[in-house]
N, C-alpha and C positions, 0 to 999 in steps of 0.2 A: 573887725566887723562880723557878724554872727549872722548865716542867713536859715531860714528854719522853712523849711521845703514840705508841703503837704503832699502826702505818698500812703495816705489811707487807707482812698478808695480801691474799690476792685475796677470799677473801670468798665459797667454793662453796654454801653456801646460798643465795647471792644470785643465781647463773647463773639466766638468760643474760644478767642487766643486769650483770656484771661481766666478760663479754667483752672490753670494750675499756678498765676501766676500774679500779679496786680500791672495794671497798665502801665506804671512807670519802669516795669523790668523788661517789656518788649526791647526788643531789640531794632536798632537805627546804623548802619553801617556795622554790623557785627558789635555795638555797642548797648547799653541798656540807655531809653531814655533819661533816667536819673543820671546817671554817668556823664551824658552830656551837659547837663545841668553843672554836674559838682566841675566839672572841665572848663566850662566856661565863668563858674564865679569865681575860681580859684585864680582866671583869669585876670579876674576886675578888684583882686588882690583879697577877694575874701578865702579865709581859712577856719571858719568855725561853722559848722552847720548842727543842724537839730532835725532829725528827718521825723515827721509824726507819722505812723504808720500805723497799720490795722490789718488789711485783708489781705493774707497769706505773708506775712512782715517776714518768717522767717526769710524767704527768700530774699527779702533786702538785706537783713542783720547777716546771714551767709556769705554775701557778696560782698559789701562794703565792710563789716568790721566795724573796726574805729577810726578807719578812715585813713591808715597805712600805706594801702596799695595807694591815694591819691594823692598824698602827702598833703593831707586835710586832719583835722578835729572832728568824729562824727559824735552824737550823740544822740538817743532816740528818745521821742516819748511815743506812747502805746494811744491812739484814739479805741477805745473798745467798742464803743457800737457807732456805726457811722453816721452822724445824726448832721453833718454838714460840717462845712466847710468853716464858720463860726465855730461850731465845737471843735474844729479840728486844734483852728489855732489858737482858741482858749486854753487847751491843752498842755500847751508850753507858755502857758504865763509864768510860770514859779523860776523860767531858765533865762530869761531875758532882763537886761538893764540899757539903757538908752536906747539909740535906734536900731534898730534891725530891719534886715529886710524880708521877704515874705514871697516865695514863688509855690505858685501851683506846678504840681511834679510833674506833669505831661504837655512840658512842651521845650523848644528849643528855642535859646535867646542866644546875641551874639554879648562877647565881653564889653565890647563897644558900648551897649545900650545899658549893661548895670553900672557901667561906671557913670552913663549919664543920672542913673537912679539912686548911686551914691552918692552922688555930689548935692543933693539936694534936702532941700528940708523938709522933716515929714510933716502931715502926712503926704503921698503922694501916691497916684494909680498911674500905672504904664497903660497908654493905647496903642492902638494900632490902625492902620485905613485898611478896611478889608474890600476884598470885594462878592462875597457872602456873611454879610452881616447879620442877615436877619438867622445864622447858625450861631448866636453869638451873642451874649449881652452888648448894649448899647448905651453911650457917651455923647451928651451935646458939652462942650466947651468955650469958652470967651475969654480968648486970649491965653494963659495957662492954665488958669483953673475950669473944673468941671464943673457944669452945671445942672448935668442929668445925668441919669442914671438909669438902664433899663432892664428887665431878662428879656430872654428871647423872643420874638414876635413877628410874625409875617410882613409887616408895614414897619421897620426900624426909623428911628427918627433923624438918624445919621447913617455913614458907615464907618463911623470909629466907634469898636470894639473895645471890651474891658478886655486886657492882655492877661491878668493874674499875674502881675507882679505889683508889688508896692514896699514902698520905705513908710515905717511906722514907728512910734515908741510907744511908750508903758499906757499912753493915755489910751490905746485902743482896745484894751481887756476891759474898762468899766463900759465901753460903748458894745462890746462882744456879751457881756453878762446879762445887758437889758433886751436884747435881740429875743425875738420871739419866733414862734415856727411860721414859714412861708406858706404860699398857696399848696408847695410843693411837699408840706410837709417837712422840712427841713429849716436849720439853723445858718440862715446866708450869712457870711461873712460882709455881701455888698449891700444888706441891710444898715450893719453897723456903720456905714459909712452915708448915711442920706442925711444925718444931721454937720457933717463936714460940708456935705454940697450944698443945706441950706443957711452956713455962714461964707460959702464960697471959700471956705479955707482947704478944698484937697485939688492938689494942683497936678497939673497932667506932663506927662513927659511922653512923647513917640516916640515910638521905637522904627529904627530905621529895618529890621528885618526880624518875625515871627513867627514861628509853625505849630499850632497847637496840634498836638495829634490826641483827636476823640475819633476817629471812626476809623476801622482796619485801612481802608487804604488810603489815610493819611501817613499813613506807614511809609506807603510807596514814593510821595511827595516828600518825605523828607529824606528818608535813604536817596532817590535822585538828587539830591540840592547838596547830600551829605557829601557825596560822593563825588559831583563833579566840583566840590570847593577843596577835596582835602586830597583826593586821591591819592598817591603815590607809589611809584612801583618798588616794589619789594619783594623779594623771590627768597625766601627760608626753608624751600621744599626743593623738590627734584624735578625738573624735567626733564624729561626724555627728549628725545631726536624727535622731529619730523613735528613739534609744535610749535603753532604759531600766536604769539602775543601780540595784541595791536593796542596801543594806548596805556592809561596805568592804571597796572593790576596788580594788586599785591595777593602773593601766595603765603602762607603759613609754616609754619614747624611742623614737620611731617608728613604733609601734604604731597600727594604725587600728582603730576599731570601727565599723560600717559598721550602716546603715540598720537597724532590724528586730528588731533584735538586742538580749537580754534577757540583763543577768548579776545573780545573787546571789551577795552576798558569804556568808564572808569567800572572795576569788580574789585569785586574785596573775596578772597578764599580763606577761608579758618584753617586749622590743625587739624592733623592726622585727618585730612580727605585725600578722598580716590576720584579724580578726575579723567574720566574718557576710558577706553581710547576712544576716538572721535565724537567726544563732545561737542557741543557749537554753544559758546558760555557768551551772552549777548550784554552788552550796557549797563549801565546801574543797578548792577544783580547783588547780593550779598548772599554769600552761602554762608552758613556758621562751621560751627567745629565738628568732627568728625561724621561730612555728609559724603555719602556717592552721587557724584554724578555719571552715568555710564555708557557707554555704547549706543551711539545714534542718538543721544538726547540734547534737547535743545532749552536751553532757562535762558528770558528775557524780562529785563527790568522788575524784577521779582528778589524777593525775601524768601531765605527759605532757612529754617532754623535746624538748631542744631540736632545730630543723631537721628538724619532723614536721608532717606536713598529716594534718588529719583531715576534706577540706575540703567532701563532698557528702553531704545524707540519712543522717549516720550515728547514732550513739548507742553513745557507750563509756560505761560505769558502773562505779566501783569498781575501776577496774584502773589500772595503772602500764604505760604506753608507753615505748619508751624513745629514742633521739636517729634524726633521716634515717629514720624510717619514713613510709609513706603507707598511708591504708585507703582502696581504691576505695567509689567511689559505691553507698550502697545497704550497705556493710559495718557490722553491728551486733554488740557484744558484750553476752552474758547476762549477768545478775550476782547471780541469784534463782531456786533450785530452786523446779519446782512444790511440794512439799510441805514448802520455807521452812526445810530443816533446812541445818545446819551446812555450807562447802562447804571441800572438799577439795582442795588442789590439788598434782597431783608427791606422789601418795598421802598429805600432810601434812596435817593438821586446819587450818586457817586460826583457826579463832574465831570468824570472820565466816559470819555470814547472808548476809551481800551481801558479794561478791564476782568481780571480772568474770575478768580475764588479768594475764597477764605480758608482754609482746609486750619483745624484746631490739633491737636496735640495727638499723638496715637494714633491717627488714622492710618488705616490699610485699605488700598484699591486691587482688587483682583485685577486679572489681563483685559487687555482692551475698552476699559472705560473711557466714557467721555460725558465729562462736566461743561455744563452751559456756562455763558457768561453770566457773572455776577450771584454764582452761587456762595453758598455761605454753608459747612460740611462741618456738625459739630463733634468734638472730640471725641477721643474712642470709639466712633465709630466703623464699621465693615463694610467696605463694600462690596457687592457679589463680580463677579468677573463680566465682562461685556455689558455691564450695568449705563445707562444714562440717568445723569444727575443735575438737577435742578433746583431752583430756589433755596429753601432752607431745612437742612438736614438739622435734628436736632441731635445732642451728644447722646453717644453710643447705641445710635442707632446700628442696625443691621440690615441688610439691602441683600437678600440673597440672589 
């Protein structure tokens, strides 16, 4: 079975952790999104993928290869200008013969649910019941098949959600070629599908569990779900005397945890990090590969990517860091309005109560800053020492 994974886009919900990177390479438990993806169909016994890419692809072709390290088949075709999700997967028509299957590259599915997707005859679209729908294309249904079809919209007609995946064969490239540009400007893919919904021939499957991640701190919702399902304790580094482990937490190759120093699982630690002394490493945290965490510092329920020191007196909560940043001594991010309501971040609702930043790639914090909740700090940029920071910093700013 051949499944052909769209991993195009850049991913502009997700700036400024997609500066250097495409959405589907964030990282979810120390792992890339796509990664999850190839992990779980490889699960539901598939071994042939086609990943279509475009914005920053070397990063993928770097990573994956040909598909070795997953003991997969990979092969790529190049979407060159991003014209939609239709052109994406017109793209790989010349690679395909029977059915295949079709996932959009930023999100996490369980093996469970594509095996439910492969048993079936195409066409077919996965749903989901959400309970933010109207963030969401929308599905009315009678019985298995689909009978609407929606984009986004304040007042949804349901709340079952189009999931982005589906089982298809050869007959969906003549219905992709007559597709025309949307309101949005773009070549929909769930265009080419409105004449299946009006012979009722595209049939719906649920999915019993789904996380799409478009906005940074969907990040945090799946690294917690990532972590409390798979945890496991693991120690390939060193500890020292006098620390203390509570729950599962796996350490790395290399990795030191140093005197003092208190972690709760579930955490995941990368290679070659310097942990503590006296860290306090809280819940569903993932540090990547070669980070500091140091002295007096406190990281909870937070992402914080690779070649980032976080290493004196700090406390980040609830936020996503992202690769080569450093927070001077003394630097603290909020992550909790005085009056505990909802936080907003880049004018968007979060969902979250708790909530800290978004900090992009390269950033550096002089001593003693403090960022508001629900800021959003884009990459490369500076910021000056005992600086206060809010809303949205654009990349490579400077804040003397």
């Amino acid at each position: 079975m051949l499944c052909i994974v769209l991993a195009a886009g850049e991913g502009k919900r997700m700036r400024p952790l997609t500066a250097r990177r495409p959405k589907v390479m964030l990282p979810v438990g120390n792992l890339p999104i796509l990664e999850h993806l190839v992990i779980s169909a490889k699960e539901a016994g598939i071994n042939r993928f086609i990943f279509v890419v475009g914005y920053e692809e070397n990063t993928i072709r770097d990573y994956f290869g040909n598909g070795e390290k997953c003991d997969v088949s990979i092969k790529y075709v190049t979407q060159r200008r991003q014209k939609g999700t239709a052109d994406a997967l017109l793209s790989a028509a010349g690679c395909t013969n029977g059915k295949f299957i079709v996932i959009n590259g930023d999100m996490i599915i369980r093996p469970e649910d594509l095996k439910d997707i492969l048993s079936s005859s195409p066409p077919v679209m996965a749903v989901y019941e959400s309970e933010r729908p109207e963030e969401f294309g929308t599905v009315t249904i009678s019985g298995d098949h689909i009978t609407g079809l929606w984009e986004k919209c304040q007042d949804p007609q349901s709340n079952l959600v189009n999931a982005g995946a589906y089982l298809f064969d050869t007959d969906i490239f003549n219905r992709l070629k007559k597709v025309n540009l949307s309101e949005r400007g773009e070549l929909e893919l769930t265009d080419a599908l409105m004449d299946y919904i009006s012979k009722g021939s595209l049939s719906a499957i649920n999915l019993s569990s789904w996380q799409d991640i478009g906005r940074p701190w969907n990040i945090l919702d799946a690294n917690e779900k990532y972590l409390d399902s798979v945890a496991k304790s693991r120690v390939d580094g060193i500890i020292e005397e006098g620390v203390t482990i509570q729950g599962e937490v796996s350490i790395g190759t290399g990795s030191t945890v140093k005197s003092g120093t208190y972690i709760e699982g579930p955490c995941i630690i990368g290679d070659h990090c310097k942990i503590g002394p006296h860290a306090y490493i809280r819940g569903s945290t993932s540090i990547g590969d070669n980070c500091h965490i140091g002295h007096a510092t406190e990281v909870k329920n937070s992402v914080i990517m690779d070649h980032t020191n976080v290493p004196h007196f700090n406390y980040v909560g609830d936020s996503v860091i992202g690769s080569g940043c450093n927070l001077g001594a003394g630097t603290k991010i909020a992550n909790l309005r005085h009056d505990k309501a909802e936080i907003r971040s880049g004018g968007v609702a979060t969902g979250r109560r708790k909530f800290g930043a978004i900090v992009g790639d390269g950033v550096k914090f002089g001593i003693n800053c403090s960022v508001n909740v629900g800021t959003v700090v884009g990459s490369g940029s500076h910021i000056g020492p005992h600086s206060f920071v809010e809303g949205m910093i654009e990349n490579r700013t400077i804040i003397r």
